[in-house]
N, C-alpha and C positions, 0 to 999 in steps of 0.2 A: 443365644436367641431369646433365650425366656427371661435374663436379666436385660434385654433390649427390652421385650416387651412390655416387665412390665412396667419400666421406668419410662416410656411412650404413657403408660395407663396414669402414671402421677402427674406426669408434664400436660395432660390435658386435662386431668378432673382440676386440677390446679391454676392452667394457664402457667406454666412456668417451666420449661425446658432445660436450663440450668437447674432449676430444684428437682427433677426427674433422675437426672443424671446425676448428680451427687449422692439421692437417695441412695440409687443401684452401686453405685461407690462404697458408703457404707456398710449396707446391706454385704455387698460381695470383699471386700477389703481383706477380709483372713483366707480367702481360697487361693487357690495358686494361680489360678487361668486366668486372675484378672491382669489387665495392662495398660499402658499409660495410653495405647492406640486405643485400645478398647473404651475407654473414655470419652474420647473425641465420636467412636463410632457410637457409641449409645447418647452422646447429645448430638450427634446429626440428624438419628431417629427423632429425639422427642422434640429437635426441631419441627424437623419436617410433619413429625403428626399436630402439633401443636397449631400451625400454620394451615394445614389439611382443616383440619376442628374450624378454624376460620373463615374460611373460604367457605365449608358446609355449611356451617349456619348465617353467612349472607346467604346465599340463597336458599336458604329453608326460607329467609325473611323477605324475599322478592325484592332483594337488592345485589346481583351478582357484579363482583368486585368490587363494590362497596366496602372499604374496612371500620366502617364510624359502628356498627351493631351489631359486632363479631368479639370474638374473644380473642383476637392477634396480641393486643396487650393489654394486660388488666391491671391498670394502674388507678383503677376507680372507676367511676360512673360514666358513660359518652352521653351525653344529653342528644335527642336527636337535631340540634340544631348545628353542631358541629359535623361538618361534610367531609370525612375525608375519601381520596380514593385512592388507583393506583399507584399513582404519580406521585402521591407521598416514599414510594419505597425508593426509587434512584434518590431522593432526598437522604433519606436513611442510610443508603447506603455510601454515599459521599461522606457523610459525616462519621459515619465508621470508619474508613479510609481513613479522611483526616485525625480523626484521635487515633488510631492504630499507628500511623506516622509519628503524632508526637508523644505516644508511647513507647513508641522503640527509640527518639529522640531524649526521651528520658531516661531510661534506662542505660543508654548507650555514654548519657552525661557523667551518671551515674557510678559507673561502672570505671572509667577514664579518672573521675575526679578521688574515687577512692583507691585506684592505685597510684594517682599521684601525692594521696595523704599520708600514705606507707612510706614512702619515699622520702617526702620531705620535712611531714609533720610528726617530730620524733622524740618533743623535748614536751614538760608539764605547760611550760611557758606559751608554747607554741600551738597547743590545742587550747590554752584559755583566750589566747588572742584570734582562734578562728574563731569559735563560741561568738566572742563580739563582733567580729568583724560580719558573722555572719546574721547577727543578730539586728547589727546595726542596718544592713544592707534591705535583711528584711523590713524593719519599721519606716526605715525611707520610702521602699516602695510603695509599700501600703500608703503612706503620706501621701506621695508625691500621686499616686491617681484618683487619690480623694480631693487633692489639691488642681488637677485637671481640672477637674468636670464639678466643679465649685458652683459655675454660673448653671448647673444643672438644675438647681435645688427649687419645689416649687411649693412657695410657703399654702398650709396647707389652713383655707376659711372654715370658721364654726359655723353651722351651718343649723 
């Protein structure tokens, strides 16, 4: 409870949730009682306080559920002309969905493709020719959607 604590107490002087819970990671890492659940529960905490700290101060600011004058994320300055509100968070939270999806999609490719390279790629010959192939496959790509979106380009006036 007091390495919850006081990694709640980093994650909000900070704004930073993840850096709370890594602290208390560190910090507690040579004790015994620490654990991989224990982890997850002490960034639930410095979630959920970090998120608290937000919420309190819109309304200290006479903007409740307002998140544009809070400290939800601090990724720099919010000007106050940029309005967000709640309705930002089902956004947010779609898009974690989605990369959570094509992160286990990665992984999953991943994991498949290199027990298929044990398998089949077994020779000096045979790993220089992935090298290229997969080297080649890369600069194509890249090419080829730079080569798309060609008619994109918008020549830019001295002005």
């Amino acid at each position: 409870m007091m390495a919850c604590g006081a990694g709640c107490g980093v994650a909000v002087a900070f704004g930073a949730p993840i850096g709370g819970a890594l602290f208390i990671y560190e910090i507690s890492k040579p004790n015994t009682f620490w654990t991989f659940s224990m982890l997850w529960r002490v960034f639930a905490a410095t979630s959920v306080s970090t998120f608290m700290l937000s919420i309190l101060e819109s309304l200290s600011f006479g903007h409740p559920m307002s998140l544009s004058d809070s400290s939800t994320l601090k990724l720099g300055n919010l000007s106050l002309g940029d309005v967000n509100s709640v309705l930002d968070i089902p956004a947010g939270i779609l898009l974690g969905v989605i990369c959570g999806l094509l992160g286990a999609l990665f992984i999953w490719v991943g994991i498949n493709l290199g027990m298929w390279r044990k398998k089949h790629i077994d020779t000096p010959i045979k790993k220089v020719l992935e090298v290229v192939l997969f080297a080649f496959v890369t600069a194509s790509s890249f090419y080829l959607v730079v080569w798309l979106r060609k008619d994109n380009c918008v020549d830019i006036k001295e002005g």
